[in-house]
Every structure is written in structure tokens, then in C-alpha cells.
N, C-alpha and C positions, 0 to 999 in steps of 0.2 A: 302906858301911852305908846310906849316902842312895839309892842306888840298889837295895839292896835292900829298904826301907822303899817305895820306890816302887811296888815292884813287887808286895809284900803289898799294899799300896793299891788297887792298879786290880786284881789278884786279887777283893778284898773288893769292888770298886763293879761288878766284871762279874758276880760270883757275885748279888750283888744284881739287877741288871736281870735275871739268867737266873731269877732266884726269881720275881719279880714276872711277866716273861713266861711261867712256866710257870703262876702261879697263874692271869694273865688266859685263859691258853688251856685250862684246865681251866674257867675258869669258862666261858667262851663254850662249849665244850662238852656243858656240862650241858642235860639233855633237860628242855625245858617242857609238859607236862604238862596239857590243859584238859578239863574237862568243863562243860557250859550245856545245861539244860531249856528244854525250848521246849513246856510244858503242854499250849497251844492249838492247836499243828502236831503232838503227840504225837510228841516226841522228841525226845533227847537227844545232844546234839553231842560229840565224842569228841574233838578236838586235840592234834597232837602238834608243839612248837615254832611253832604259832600257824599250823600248815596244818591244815586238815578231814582227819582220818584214816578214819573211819567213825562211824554214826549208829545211836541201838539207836530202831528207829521201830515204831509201833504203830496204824497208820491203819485206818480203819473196814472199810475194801478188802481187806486183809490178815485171815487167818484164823489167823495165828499174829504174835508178835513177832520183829523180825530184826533184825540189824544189817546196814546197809546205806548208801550202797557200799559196800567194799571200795579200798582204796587200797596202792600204796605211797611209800616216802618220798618219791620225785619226784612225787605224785600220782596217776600212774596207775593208770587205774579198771580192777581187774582180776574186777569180778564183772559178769555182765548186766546191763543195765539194762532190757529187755522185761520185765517188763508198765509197772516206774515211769514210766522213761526212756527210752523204747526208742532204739537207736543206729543208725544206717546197716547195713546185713550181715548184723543177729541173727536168730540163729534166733526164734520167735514161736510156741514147744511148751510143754507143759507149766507153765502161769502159777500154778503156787505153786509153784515153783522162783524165788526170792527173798533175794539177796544171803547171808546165813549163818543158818541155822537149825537148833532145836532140836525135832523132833515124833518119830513113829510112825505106821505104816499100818493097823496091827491094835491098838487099846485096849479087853479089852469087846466088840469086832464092832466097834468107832466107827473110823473113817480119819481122823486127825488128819495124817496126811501131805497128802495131795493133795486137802484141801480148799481152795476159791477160790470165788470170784465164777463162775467157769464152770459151777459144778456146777446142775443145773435145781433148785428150788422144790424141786418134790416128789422130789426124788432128796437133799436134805440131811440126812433123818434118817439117814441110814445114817453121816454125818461129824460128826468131834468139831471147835470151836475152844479156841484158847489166847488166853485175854485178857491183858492187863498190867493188874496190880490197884495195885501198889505202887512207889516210887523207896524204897530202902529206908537208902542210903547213897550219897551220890560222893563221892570225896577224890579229890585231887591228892597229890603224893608230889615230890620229887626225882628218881623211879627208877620210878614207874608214876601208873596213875590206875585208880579203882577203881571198877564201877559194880555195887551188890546190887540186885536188885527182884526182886517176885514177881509169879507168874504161876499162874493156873487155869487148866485142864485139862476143857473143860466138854462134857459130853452136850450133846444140840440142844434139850433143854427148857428148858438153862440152867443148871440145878444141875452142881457141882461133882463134878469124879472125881479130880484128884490137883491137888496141889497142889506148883507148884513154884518153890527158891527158885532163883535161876540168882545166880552173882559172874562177871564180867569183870574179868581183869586185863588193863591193856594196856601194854606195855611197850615199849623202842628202843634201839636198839643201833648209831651209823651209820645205814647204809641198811638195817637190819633192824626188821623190825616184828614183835611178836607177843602177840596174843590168848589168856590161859589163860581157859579155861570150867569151870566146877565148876556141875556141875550136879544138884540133888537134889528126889526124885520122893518124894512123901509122898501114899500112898493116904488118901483120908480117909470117905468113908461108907461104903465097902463092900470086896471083894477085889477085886485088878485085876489084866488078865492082860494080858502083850503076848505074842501065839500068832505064832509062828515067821513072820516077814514081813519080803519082801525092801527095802519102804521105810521105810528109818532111818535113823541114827540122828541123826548129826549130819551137816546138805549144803552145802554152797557153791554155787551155783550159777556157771558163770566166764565171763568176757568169751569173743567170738566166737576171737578170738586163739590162747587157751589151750584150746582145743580140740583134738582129734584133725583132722588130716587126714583125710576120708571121701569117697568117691566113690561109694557109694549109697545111696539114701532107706532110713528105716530103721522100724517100728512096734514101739510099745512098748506092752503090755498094764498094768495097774495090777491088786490084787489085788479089784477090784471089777469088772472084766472087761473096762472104759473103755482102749479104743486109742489113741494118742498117736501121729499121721505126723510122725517126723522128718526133714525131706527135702533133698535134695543141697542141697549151697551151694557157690559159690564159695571155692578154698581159698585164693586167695590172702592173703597173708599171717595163714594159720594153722599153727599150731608147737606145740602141746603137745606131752608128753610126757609117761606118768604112769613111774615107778619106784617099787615097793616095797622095804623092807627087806630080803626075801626076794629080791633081785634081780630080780624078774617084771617086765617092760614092756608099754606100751603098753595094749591091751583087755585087754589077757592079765591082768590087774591081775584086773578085774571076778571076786567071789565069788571070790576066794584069801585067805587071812588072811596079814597081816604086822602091825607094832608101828607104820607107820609108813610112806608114802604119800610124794613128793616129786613133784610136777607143775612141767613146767621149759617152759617158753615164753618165747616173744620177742613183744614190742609194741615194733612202730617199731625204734630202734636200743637198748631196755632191753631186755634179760636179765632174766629172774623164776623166781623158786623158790616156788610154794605149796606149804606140807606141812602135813598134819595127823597129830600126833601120838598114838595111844592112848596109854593107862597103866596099869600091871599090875594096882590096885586095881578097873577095871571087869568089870562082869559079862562073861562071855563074851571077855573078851581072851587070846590078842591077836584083834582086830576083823578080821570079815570088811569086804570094801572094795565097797560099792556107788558104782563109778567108771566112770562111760560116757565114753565118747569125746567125745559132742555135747555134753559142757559138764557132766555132773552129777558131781561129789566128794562119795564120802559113806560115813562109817564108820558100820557097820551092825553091833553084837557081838549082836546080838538076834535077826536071819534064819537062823538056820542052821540049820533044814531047806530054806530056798528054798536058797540057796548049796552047801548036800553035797550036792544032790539026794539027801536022806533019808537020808544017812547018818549024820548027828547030828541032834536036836533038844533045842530048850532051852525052849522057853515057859515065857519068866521068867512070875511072878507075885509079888504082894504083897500077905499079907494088911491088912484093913482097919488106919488106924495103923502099919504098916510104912513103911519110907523105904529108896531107892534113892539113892548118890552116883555120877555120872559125871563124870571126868576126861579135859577133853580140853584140845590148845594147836594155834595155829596160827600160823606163821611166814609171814611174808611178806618175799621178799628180794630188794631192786633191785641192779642191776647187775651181777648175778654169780651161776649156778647155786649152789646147796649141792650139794656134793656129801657120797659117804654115809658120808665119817666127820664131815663136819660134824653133820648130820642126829641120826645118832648118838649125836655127842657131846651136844647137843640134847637128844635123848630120854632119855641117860642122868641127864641132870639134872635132866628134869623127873620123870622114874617115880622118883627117890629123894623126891622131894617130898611130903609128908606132906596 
């Protein structure tokens, strides 16, 4: 009897320690969560477990609001840093291609795409910018962090053409990262057209790394007629790889529609999965993929007469007082390809998403 009393006993003090150990390592687990304004530097810091994960910045330089860098959970910087930061190897094309953003090439006749600092004086009225007007909420969570603001949408004389609220969720998983965007388009003084164009909707711009492999210089036209020389580089250690839904690789990606994008590359000895996600709710989904080899990610549901070569077209429009929501998410995965039932499984859970 003594001995089995005994043995209920150290049963009951191990089940104890195994309680207590699973609470501490539950707790040490839990993801910390930061957001910090920084008014004066225009911009707001993003933290995830008390490392820099990315930054939503809005500098005088910039014609639109981005979030930027790009990180994942080891750090690693997986967007450009040319024009902010420019890094050893980078390409040094197209300078409003800037860490993650939200524009249009065609609003009205206005190019709120490929507007920058390069464009001449007298050649800006033809471009729209996007200012940051508001911080509208941040919270922190246990399980994300939340950042609301609003943004204008403005002609070159200044006045307003839409108005838009953008939510970031950011959220962690391990070595997963991922950014939901909800993003809504509220026309406000007048009707507003986005006429079938191939620069949209939402782009990444990505580290030299995560590029294609390319062996010859390349020009690229803009729909204002403006050439862009993309020119050979050294490929050494670059790896991308894009993968569609639709199983399509590599360039082949570019103006094909899928639900769903997987860019897999190597920095250094990390493995990286960026994907970006559509969602059924959006106009024109599933999204055509405006995906270059030389670094530009970007779902486009709004081009598609540049993309069928005319076999479809949609020039969305909004009347005055109308609102448009777009739904996108982006993952970011260290150490380990996703592959496409991950992906999948991923997208299946976000497009049930209300």
C-alpha cells in the first residue's frame, strides 16, 4: 500500500512539473506584438517579438505610402532597398518600385503608379499622388497587431479623387509571417474610372536575390510611353522562382490569372517563400499577375485588356460616393519553401474570410 501511495505521489508531483512546463513553454511562445509612431520620421514601426518586422513610412520622397522593408522572421531584408537604401548588386530601374504598395497606372488619365521624384516638373500633371492623411487605430493583440489609416488619392492640383481607408493585419506563426490588406476605394467628388492598365494593383518590389535569373538586358515601356533599361546583372547568387496556383512558372507567370502566386528563393543559406494571396470577393478575381523576373510581384485584377491582349476588358468604374473593397494577404516564410497544399490551404482560409 506504501508503495503504492508512493507512487500515486511522484505520478501527481511529475504530472505537476509537466503542467507547469507546458504552461512556461506555451507562454514563452506567445508572439509579441509592437506597433510605435515615429510622427516626425513619418512612420510607424511594426514589431514582431521585439525584432523590426516592417515599417508603414510616408516620406516627402515617396508619392505614395508603403510599407517598408520587408523582413522575415530571421530578419532578412527581402524587398529592395534602391532608391531608400540602396544595397551592393541592386538593380537601380524603375524608383517607385518601393517595398509593398498599393496604387494604379490609369485613374481619370492620372498614373498614380509610376509616379516619383524622377518624373520632370513639367511632365507631373499627367501623375496622381497618394498622401497619408490619418493613423486611425494601432492595437496590439496576443495573435496580431492592427494598423487603420487613411489615405487620398489626389490630382496634381491637390484636391482629392478617392479616398482610401487601408487595415493591416500582421500576424506570426514560427517562422511565418503574414500581412492581411483590406483595402477600400471611396470615389468622392466625381465618377472615377481605372481604364484597363497593365500597372497595378498591389506590388512588392524584392531583394536582388529573389529575382529571376536573366542573361539579357531588358526595356520596359510604361503606359505613358516612358522606357525603363533593365540591364544584365550578375546572377550570382540569385534564385527566384515564381509558381502560380495554376501551376505556371517562372516568366510564364506574367499576365496569366491564378488565385494565388508563390515566389521561392534562397538568401545566403535561408529558404523563402513570398506569396501573395487574392480573394474571391475582389473585382476581377482571380487576378491577373503582373510578375517580372527583375524583381516586380504584383496582382493586377484591373488590366485585363493589357493582359488578354483584348480579349477581355473591364474598366472598372465608380460612381461619385461609390466604394470599392480589395482583399489581399501576404506571407512570408523563413526556412522552408511552402509548398501548394500549404499555399492552398492558406488561401483557403483566407477567401472564407468575411
Amino acid at each position: 500500500m506504501r508503495s503504492e501511495f508512493k507512487l500515486k505521489m511522484f505520478l501527481c508531483f511529475a504530472g505537476s512539473i509537466f503542467s507547469i512546463f507546458c504552461s512556461a513553454q506555451t507562454a514563452k511562445k506567445q508572439t509579441d506584438f509592437g506597433i510605435e509612431e515615429h510622427t516626425t520620421e513619418k512612420r510607424i514601426d511594426i514589431s514582431i517579438d521585439g525584432k523590426p518586422f516592417t515599417s508603414y513610412i510616408y516620406p516627402d520622397e515617396l508619392m505614395k505610402p508603403v510599407l517598408y522593408p520587408l523582413r522575415t522572421s530571421k530578419g532578412t531584408l527581402i524587398s529592395r532597398g534602391w532608391p531608400m537604401d540602396p544595397r551592393p548588386g541592386e538593380r537601380i530601374d524603375h524608383p517607385h518600385h518601393v517595398g509593398l504598395w498599393f496604387n494604379y497606372g490609369d485613374v481619370n488619365g492620372l498614373d498614380f503608379w509610376n509616379n516619383s521624384t524622377a518624373i520632370p516638373a513639367e511632365k507631373k500633371n499627367a501623375y496622381g499622388t497618394i498622401k497619408h492623411v490619418a493613423v486611425n487605430n494601432m492595437t496590439v493583440g496576443s495573435d496580431r497587431a492592427v494598423l487603420e489609416v487613411t489615405k487620398d488619392w489626389q490630382k496634381p492640383d491637390g484636391t482629392s479623387l478617392i479616398k482610401e481607408e487601408a487595415t493591416y493585419l500582421f500576424t506570426a506563426e514560427g517562422d511565418l509571417r503574414a500581412i492581411e490588406i483590406i483595402t477600400k476605394l471611396t470615389a468622392l467628388t466625381e465618377d472615377v474610372s481605372f481604364k484597363d492598365n497593365k500597372e497595378g494593383l498591389l506590388g512588392i518590389r524584392v531583394a536582388r536575390e529573389l529575382e529571376h535569373p536573366s542573361d539579357i538586358p531588358e526595356k520596359f515601356t510604361d503606359a505613358n510611353g516612358l522606357a525603363t533599361e533593365v540591364a544584365k546583372l550578375n546572377n550570382d547568387g540569385v534564385t527566384g522562382h515564381y509558381r502560380s496556383s495554376e501551376g505556371i512558372e517562372g516568366d510564364e507567370v506574367w499576365s496569366t490569372r491564378g488565385k494565388w502566386v508563390n515566389l521561392e528563393g534562397q538568401i545566403k543559406d535561408e529558404s523563402i517563400s513570398l506569396v501573395i494571396l487574392d480573394h474571391p470577393d475582389n473585382v476581377g478575381y482571380p487576378t491577373y499577375w503582373h510578375a517580372r523576373g527583375y524583381g516586380l510581384f504584383a496582382a493586377n485584377p484591373l488590366g485585363q485588356k493589357e493582359f488578354s491582349k483584348g480579349k477581355e476588358v473591364l474598366d472598372f468604374k465608380l460612381k461619385k460616393g461609390e466604394s470599392v473593397t480589395f482583399k489581399h494577404k501576404v506571407l512570408i516564410s523563413s526556412g522552408n519553401h511552402l509548398s501548394d497544399d500549404e499555399v492552398n490551404a492558406s488561401f483557403n482560409y483566407f477567401s472564407q474570410k468575411d
